[in-house]
C-alpha positions as CSV (number, residue, x, y, z in Angstrom):
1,X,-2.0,6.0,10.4
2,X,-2.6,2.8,11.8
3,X,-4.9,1.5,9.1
4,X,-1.8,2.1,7.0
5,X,0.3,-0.7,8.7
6,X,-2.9,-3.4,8.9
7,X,-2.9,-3.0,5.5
8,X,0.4,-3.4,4.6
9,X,0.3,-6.3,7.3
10,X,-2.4,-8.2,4.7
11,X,-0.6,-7.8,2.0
12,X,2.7,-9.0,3.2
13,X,1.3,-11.4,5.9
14,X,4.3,-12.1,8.8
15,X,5.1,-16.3,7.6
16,X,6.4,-19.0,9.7
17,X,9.5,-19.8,9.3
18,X,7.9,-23.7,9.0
19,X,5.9,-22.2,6.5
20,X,8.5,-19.9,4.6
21,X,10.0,-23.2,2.8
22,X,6.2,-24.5,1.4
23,X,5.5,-21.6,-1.4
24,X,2.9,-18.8,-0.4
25,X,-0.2,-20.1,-1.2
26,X,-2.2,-19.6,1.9
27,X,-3.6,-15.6,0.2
């Protein structure tokens, strides 16, 4: 189960909120 959420963590990686205004580009 907790493989489950690291993945989900790497696809939807937790951004910045200094970040959140530059596009995602960092993948």
């Amino acid at each position: 189960h907790q493989r489950q959420q690291h993945q989900l963590l790497l696809h939807q990686p937790r951004v910045p909120l200094r970040q959140q205004r530059l596009p995602q580009v960092r993948i």
